[in-house]
N, C-alpha and C positions, 0 to 999 in steps of 0.2 A: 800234728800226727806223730804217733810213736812210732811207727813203719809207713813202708811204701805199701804195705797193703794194705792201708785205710783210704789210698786214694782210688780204689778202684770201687767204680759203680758211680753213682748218681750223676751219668751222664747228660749234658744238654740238650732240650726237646727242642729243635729249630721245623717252622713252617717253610715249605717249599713256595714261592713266589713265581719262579718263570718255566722250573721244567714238570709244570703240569699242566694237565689237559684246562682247553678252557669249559666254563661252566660244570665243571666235575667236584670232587669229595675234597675237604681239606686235606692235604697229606702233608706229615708232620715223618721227623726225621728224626731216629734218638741217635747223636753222634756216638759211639763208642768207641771210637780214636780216641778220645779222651782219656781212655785208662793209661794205665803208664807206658805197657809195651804199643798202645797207639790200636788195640783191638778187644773187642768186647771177652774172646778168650779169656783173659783175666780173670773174669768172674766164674767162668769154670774151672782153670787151673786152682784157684783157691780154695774152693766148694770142693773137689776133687781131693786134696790134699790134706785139709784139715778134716775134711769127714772121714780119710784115714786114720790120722792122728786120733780122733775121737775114739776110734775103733780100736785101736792098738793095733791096727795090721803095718804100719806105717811107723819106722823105728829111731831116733836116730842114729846117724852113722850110714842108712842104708839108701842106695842107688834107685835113683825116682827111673824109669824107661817107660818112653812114651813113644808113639807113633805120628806124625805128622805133615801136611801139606799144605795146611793153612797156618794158621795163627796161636794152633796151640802149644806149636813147642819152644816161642818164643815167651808168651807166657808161662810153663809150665818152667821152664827155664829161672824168668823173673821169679816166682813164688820162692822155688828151690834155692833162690840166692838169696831169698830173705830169707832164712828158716834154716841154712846150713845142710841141704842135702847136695849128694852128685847127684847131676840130671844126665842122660842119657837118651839120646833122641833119635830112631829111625825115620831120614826120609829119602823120599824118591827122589833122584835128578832132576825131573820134570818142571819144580817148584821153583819159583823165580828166587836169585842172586840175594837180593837184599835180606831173605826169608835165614836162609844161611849166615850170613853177616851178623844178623842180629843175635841169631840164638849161641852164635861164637861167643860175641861181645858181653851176652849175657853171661856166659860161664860153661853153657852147655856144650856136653861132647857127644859129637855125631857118626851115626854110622848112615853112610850114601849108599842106596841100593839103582842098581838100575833102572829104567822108569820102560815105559813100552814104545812108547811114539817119540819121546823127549821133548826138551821143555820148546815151548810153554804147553803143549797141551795134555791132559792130564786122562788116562782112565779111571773105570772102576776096578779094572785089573790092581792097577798102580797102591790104590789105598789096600787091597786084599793084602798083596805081597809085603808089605810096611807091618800090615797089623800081625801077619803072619812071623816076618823076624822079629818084632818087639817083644811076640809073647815068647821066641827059644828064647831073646836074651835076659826076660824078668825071671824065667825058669832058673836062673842060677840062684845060688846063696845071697842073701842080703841083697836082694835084687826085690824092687818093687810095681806093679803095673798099673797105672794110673786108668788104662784102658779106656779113654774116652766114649768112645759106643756105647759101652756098657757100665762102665761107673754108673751108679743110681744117685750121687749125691746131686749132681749139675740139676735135673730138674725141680727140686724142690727149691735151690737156692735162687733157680730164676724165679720161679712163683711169687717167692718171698721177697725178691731185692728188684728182679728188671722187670717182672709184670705190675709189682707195687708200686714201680717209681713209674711208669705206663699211665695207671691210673689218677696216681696223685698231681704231676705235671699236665693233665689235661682238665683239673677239676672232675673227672668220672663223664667228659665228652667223646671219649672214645669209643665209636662205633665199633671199629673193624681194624684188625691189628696181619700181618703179613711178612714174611720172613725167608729166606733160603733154608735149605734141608742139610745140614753138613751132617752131624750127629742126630740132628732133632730134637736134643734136650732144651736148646731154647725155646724152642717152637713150644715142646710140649709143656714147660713149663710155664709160658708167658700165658700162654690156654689156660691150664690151670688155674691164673688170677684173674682172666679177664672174660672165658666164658660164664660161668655164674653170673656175670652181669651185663648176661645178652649180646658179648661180643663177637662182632664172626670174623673166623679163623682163615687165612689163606696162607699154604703151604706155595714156597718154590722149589723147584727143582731143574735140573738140565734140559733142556728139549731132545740135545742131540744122547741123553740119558736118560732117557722118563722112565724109569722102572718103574713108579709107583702110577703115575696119566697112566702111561701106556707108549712105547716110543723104543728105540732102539738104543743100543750099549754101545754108543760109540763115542771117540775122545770131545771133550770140551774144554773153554776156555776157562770156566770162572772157579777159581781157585778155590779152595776151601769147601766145595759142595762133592759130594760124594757119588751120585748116579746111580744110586741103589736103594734095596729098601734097609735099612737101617735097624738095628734091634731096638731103639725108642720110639720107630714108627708105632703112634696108636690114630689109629684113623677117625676113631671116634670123635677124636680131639677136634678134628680139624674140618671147615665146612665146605673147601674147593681145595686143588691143587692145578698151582697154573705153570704150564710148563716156558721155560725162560731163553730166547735163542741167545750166542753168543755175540751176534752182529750189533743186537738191541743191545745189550748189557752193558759194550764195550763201547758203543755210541753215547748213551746216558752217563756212563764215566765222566766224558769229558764235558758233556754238556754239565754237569754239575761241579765242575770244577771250574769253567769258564763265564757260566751262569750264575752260579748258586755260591761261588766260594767254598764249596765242599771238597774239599779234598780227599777222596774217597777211594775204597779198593772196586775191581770190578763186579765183585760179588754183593756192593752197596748199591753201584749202579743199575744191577739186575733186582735189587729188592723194589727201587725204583718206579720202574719198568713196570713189574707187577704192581705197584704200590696206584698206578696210574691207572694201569687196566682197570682193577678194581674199584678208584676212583668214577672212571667212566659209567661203572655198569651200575654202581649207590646214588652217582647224583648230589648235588649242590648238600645236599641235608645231611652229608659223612660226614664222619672225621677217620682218619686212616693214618694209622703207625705201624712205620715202618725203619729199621735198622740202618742206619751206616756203621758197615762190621766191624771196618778197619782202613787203617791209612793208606793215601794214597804213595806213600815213601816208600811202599815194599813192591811198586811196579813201576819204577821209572826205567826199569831196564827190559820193560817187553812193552809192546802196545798196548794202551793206545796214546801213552804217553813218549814214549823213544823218538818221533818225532814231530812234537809239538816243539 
């Protein structure tokens, strides 16, 4: 490979063995720890930045600012240190230790805003105020907004690269595909390759945040989901929305790390979770994929691993 960013994408399709229901749907697991920052983000941070470049809105010389809670600005970070930009990255206190650590490590420089409740649990307040300082600070000269919410490049590049590699790693067995809501660009995007061929769609989201079911605005555990409706929410896309408790989520964590060898975040755990339900309600003749986001490296310092 001539860069590190040819290693990102065609992650490992792994079958779930002990943490699924019995007599229920296959559920397959695409790892995307595998990318280099250890999180599927990669593949947007990249889509994100060269569809700038494409554009000429994107210069060099000029400061990439992003907003972040999960896993994008560790990636967005990585891309910027292949490619020679300053990265610049807003996020809320709330978001666990090692999230910070890494996006240092990578190059990136941070601006910490206050969080509402503090860590670990997380609002939709939290993400509002984040995307809110990013955009005074890309308002400046030679300042650039990658804007994740809104960026249009992330969903065609999933279409094209994580719904294509969906299909092809299953031989075209895949029923039924299911995912958390952080942005929605994957979501929307992996729809885009896999409904055309009769695949149905299951959105997650927070329980104790279901803006989109229906449910209340209050904090939650699972890192990287948002608890709002999102500007790449298209509903059409999608054929259920299952809403995800944190007790479930943070349970399946560990069963799939003690179980399954997975080492996974808890936002993989809650894909899970749903990945099962769904399983349950298709029956033995599914097949079901579903995400492992990101590593389990970036929550050794909050439950439900602290004290295993």
């Amino acid at each position: 490979m001539s860069s590190i960013l040819e290693a990102i994408g065609n992650t490992p399709l792994v079958r779930l063995r002990h943490c699924v229901p019995a007599n229920g749907a296959e559920v397959w697991v695409k790892l995307e720890y595998f990318s280099p920052t250890g999180s599927m983000k990669d593949r947007m941070a990249v889509a994100m930045i060269e569809g700038a470049e494409r554009e000429g809105t994107l210069k060099p010389g000029d400061t990439v600012v992003e907003y972040t809670g999960g896993s994008t600005g560790p990636a967005v970070a990585l891309v910027c240190r292949a490619k020679g930009y300053r990265c610049l990255i807003v996020i809320a206190d709330c978001f666990t230790e090692e999230r910070f650590q890494l996006m240092r490590a990578l190059g990136a420089e941070l601006e910490v805003i206050p969080s509402v409740e503090g860590r670990p649990k997380v609002t939709a307040e939290d993400i509002r105020n984040m995307v809110a300082r990013a955009g005074e600070l890309a308002a400046q000269p030679g300042h650039f907004a990658t804007d994740q919410f809104n960026n249009p490049h992330p969903i065609a590049h999933h279409r094209d690269h994580l719904g294509r590699e969906i299909w092809e790693q299953t031989g075209g067995r895949v029923t039924a595909f299911c995912h958390g809501l952080g942005t929605a660009g994957s979501l929307m995007g992996v729809a885009e390759a896999l409904r055309p061929h009769g695949v149905f769609i299951q959105a997650h989201e927070p329980a104790s945040s279901a803006a989109i079911s229906g449910g209340g605005a209050q904090a939650f555990a699972i890192q990287g989901w948002t608890g709002f409706v999102m500007p790449h929410w298209y509903p059409d896309r999608v054929d259920h929305v299952e809403p995800i408790e944190d007790d479930a989520a943070i349970a399946m964590t560990v069963r799939l790390a003690q179980e399954e060898g997975i080492f996974a975040g808890i936002s993989s755990g809650a894909n899970v979770v749903g990945a099962n339900r769904l399983a349950e309600r298709l029956g033995p003749d599914a097949v079901i994929v579903t995400l492992a986001v990101d590593s389990g490296f970036k929550y050794l310092s909050v439950d439900p691993f602290a004290d295993l």
